[in-house]
C-alpha beads as a LAMMPS data file, in Angstrom:
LAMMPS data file: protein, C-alpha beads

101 atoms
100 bonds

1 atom types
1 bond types

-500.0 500.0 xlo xhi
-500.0 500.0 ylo yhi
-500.0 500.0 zlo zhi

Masses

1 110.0

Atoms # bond

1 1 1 229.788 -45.850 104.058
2 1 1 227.662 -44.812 100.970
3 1 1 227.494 -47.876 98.368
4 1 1 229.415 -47.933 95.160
5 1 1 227.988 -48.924 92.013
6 1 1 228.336 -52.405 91.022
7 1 1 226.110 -55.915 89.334
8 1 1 222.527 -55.153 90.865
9 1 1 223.316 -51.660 91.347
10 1 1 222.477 -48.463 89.040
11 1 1 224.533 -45.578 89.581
12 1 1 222.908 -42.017 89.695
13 1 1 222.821 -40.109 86.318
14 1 1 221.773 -36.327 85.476
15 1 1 218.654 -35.903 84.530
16 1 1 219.735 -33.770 81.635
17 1 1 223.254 -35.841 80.597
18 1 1 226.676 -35.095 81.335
19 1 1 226.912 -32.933 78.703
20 1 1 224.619 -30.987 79.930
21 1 1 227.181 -29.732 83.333
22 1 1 230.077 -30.636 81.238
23 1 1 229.192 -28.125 78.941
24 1 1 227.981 -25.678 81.208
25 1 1 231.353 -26.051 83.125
26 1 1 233.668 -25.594 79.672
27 1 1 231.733 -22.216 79.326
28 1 1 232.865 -20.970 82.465
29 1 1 236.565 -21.779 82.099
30 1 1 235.953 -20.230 78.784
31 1 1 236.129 -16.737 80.128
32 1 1 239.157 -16.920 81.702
33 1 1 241.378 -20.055 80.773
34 1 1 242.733 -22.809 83.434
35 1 1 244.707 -25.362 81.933
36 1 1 244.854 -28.753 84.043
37 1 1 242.652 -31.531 85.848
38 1 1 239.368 -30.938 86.964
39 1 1 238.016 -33.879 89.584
40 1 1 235.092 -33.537 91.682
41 1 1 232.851 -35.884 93.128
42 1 1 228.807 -35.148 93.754
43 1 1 227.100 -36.685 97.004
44 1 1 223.158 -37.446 95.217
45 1 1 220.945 -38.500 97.774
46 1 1 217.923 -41.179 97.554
47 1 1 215.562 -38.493 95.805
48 1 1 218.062 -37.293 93.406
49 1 1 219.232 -33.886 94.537
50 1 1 222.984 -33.199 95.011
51 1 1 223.725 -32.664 98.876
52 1 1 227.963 -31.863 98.392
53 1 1 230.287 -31.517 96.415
54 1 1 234.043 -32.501 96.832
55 1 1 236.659 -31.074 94.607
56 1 1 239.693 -32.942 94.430
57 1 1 241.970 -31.665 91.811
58 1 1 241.507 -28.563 90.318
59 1 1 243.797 -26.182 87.909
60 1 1 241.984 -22.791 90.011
61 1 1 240.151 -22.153 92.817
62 1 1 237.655 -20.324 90.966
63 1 1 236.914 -22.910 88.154
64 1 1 236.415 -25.337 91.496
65 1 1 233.574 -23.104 93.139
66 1 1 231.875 -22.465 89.903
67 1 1 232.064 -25.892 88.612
68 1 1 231.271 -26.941 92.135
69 1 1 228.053 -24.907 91.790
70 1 1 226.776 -26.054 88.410
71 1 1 226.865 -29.611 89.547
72 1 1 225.238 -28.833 92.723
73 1 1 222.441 -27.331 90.841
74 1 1 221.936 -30.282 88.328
75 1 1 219.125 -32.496 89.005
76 1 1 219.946 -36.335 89.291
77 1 1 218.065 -39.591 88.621
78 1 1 218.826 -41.406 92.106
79 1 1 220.941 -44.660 92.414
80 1 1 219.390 -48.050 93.111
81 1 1 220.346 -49.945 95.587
82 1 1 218.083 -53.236 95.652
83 1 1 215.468 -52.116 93.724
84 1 1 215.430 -49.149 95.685
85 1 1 216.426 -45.601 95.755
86 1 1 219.919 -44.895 97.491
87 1 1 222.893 -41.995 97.815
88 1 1 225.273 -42.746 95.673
89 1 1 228.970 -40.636 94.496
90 1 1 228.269 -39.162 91.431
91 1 1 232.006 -38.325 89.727
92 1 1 232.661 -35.469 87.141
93 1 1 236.191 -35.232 85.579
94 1 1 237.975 -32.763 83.207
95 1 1 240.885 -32.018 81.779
96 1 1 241.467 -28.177 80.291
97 1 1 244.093 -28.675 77.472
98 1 1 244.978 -25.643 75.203
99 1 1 244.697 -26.026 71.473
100 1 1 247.665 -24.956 69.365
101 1 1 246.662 -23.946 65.443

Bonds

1 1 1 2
2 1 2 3
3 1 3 4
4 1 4 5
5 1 5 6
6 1 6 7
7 1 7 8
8 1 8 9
9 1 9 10
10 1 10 11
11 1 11 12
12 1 12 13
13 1 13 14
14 1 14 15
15 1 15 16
16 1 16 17
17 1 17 18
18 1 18 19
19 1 19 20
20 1 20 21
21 1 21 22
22 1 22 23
23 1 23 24
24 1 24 25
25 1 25 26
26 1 26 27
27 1 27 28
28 1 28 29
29 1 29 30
30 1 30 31
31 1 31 32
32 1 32 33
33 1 33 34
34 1 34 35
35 1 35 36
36 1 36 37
37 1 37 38
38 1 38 39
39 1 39 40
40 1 40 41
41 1 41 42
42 1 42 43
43 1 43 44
44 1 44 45
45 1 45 46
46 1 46 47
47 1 47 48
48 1 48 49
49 1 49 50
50 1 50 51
51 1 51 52
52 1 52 53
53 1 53 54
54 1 54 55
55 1 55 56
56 1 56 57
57 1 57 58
58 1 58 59
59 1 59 60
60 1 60 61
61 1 61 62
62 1 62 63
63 1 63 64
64 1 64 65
65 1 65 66
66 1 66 67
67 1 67 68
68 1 68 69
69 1 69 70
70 1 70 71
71 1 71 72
72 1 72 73
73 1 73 74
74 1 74 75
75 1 75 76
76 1 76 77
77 1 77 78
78 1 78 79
79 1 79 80
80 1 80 81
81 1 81 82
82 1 82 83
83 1 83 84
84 1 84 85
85 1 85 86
86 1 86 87
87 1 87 88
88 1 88 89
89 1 89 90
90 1 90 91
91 1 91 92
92 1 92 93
93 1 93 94
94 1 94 95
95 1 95 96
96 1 96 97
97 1 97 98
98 1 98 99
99 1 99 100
100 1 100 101
């Protein structure tokens, strides 16, 4: 079982900030509109890099894959475990609301 962050832990962080795939991801659904929960979870492994991804809710199956992709892409600082680098979940969540003028 991979260990979850808690006191003496650091969980892993991207490299660039979640804005950074957060952003990236908004772009996407941009294009063509989903409307709903987006929650995904990133496997990052002792040297940073993302090894899965797990998609858990999602409003479309095509938001999932892309999102799924830019996350996998993203470069992470590793976890610490202690003192030392470990895998650790990395979550991303969403929610797609429409804005009414």
């Amino acid at each position: 079982m991979v260990p979850l962050a808690r006191p003496g832990r650091r969980a892993a962080v991207s490299l660039l900030g979640n804005g950074h795939v957060l952003s990236a991801i908004q772009k996407i659904n941009a294009r063509d509109p989903s409307y709903g929960l987006l929650s995904m979870i990133v496997m990052v492994d002792s040297e940073g890099n993302a090894q899965s991804v797990n998609v858990y809710v999602t409003p479309d199956a095509k938001l999932s894959e892309m999102a799924g992709f830019v996350a996998m892409k993203e470069k992470y600082k590793p976890a610490r475990c202690a003192g030392k680098p470990c895998a650790m979940p990395f979550p991303y969540t969403m929610t797609f609301t429409r804005k009414w003028f």
